[in-house]
N, C-alpha and C positions, 0 to 999 in steps of 0.2 A: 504494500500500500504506500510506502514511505517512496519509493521508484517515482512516485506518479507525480511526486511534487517536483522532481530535476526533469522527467520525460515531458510533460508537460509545457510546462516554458519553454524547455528547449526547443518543442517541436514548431513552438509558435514563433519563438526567435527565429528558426528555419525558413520559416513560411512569411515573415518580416523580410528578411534577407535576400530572399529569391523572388519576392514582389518587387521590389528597390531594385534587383538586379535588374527584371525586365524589363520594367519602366525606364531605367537607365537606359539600356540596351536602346531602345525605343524611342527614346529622346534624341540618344546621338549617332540614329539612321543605319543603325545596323540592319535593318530589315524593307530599307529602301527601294532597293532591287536585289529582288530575289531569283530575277530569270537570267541575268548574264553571268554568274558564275557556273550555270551549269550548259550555258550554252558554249563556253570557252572549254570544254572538254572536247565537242565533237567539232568545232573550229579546226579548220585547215589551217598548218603551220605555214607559213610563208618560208619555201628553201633560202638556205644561205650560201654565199657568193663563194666560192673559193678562190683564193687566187694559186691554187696548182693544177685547177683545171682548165686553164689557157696551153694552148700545145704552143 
């Protein structure tokens, strides 16, 4: 029973701490654009120059 008085707070400090985080999150545009980091996966690389492939 004695458990209930530290799990308790604690779980609400938790649940404090991970609202603040997303809000944060949220405020400074982390979740702004959500579609071009997964469209830079199947993006074509652009090749690069060599210069030892000149004969």
């Amino acid at each position: 029973m004695s458990i209930l008085f530290v799990m308790i707070p604690l779980g609400l400090v938790l649940v404090a701490f991970a609202l603040w985080a997303f809000f944060w999150a949220v405020g400074d545009g982390q979740f702004d654009d959500l579609e071009s980091p997964g469209w830079s996966v199947v993006a074509e690389d652009r090749p690069e120059a060599r210069d030892d492939a000149r004969p």
